[in-house]
C-alpha positions as CSV (number, residue, x, y, z in Angstrom):
1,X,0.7,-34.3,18.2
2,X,1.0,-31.3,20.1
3,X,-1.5,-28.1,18.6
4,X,0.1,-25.0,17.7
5,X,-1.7,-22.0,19.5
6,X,-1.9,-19.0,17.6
7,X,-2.2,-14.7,17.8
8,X,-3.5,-12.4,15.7
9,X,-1.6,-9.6,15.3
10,X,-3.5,-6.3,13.6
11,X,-0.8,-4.2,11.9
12,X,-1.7,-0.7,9.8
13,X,0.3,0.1,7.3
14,X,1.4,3.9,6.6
15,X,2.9,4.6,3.5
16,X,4.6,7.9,3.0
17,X,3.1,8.6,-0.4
18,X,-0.8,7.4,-0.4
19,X,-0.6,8.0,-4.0
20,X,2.1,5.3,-5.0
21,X,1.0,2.7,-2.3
22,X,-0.4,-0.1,-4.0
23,X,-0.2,-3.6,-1.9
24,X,-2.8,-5.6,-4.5
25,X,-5.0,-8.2,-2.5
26,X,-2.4,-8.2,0.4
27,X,-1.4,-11.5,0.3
28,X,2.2,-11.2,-1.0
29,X,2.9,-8.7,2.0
30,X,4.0,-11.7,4.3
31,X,6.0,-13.3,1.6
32,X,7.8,-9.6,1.1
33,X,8.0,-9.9,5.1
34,X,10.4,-12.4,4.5
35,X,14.0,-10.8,4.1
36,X,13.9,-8.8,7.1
37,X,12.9,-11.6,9.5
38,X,16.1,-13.7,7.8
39,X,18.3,-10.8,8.8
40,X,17.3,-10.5,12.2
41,X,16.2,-14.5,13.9
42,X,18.3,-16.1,11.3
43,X,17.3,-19.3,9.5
44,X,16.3,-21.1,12.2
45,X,13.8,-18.1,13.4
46,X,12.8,-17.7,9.8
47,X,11.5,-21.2,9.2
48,X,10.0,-21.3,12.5
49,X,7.4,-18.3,12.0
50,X,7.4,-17.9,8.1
51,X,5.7,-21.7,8.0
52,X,3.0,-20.4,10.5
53,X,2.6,-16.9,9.3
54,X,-0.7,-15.7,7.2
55,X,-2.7,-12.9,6.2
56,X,-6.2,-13.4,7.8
57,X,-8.2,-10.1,7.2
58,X,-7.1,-7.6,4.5
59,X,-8.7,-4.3,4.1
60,X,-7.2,-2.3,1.4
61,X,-8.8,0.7,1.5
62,X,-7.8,1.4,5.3
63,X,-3.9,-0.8,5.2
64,X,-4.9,-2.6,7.9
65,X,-4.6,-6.8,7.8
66,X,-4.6,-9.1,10.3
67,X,-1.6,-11.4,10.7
68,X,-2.3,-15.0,12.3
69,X,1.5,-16.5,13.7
70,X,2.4,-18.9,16.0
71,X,2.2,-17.7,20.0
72,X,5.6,-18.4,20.4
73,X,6.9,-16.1,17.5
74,X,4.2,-13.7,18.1
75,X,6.7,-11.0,20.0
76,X,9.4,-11.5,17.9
77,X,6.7,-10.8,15.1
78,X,5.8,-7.7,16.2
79,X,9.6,-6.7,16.9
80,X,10.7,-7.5,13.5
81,X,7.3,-5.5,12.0
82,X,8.6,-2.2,14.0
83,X,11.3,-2.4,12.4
84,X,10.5,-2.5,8.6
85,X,10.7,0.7,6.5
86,X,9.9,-0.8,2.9
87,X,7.2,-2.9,1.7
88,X,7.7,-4.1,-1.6
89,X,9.8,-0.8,-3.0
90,X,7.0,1.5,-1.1
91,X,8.2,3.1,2.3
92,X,5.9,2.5,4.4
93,X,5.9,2.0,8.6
94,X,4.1,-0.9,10.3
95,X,2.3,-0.1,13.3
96,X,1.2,-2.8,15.5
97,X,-2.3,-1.2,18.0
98,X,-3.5,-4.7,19.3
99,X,-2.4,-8.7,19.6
100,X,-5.4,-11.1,20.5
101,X,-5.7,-14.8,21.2
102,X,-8.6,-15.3,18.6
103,X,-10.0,-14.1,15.2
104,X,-13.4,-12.9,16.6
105,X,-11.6,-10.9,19.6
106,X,-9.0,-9.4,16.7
107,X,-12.4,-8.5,14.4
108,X,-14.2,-6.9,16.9
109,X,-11.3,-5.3,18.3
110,X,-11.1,-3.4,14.7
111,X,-14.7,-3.3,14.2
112,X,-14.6,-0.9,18.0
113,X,-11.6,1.5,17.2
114,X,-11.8,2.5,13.4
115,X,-10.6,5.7,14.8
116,X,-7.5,4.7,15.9
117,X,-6.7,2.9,12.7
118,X,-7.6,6.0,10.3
């Protein structure tokens, strides 16, 4: 069996109202990421990164997460991300500052430049 090599992609959300933006624990966002990957790879593209697609790190307070996808997928990932204006009825851009091979790199990665994620 062949093993599927992943990336960690850190994303920040930026809603347009602070107020109103309330994504809960963080863990429906890559199920409400859903639609707009269908309309842009297909179903083919769909199945092939929504089955390896999931929400490591979540920090609420800041709107930053940590997505872990399949290498392959991984630019078409970060494509489709630029490219989404609502998350769950709340507009909202997705920034994408850094892709690493592994968890630890993509932790300390966020852990070095809070002050490009405020």
């Amino acid at each position: 069996m062949v093993r599927v090599k992943h990336r960690y992609i850190i994303f920040k959300i930026i809603p347009e109202d602070l107020n109103a933006a309330d994504f809960g624990d963080g863990y429906s966002i890559p199920k409400s990421l859903a639609k707009p990957f269908i309309d842009m790879f297909g179903d083919f593209g769909a199945g092939n990164v929504l089955t390896s697609v999931n929400l490591v790190v979540w920090q609420p307070e800041k709107f930053t997460g940590v997505l872990r996808v399949a290498r392959d997928w991984a630019t078409n990932y970060v494509k489709m991300l630029d490219t989404i204006k609502d998350i769950k009825g709340i507009k909202a851009d997705i920034k994408v500052p850094h892709i690493s091979g592994t968890i630890d790199q993509a932790q300390r990665w966020i852990a070095n430049n809070q002050e490009s994620l405020n």
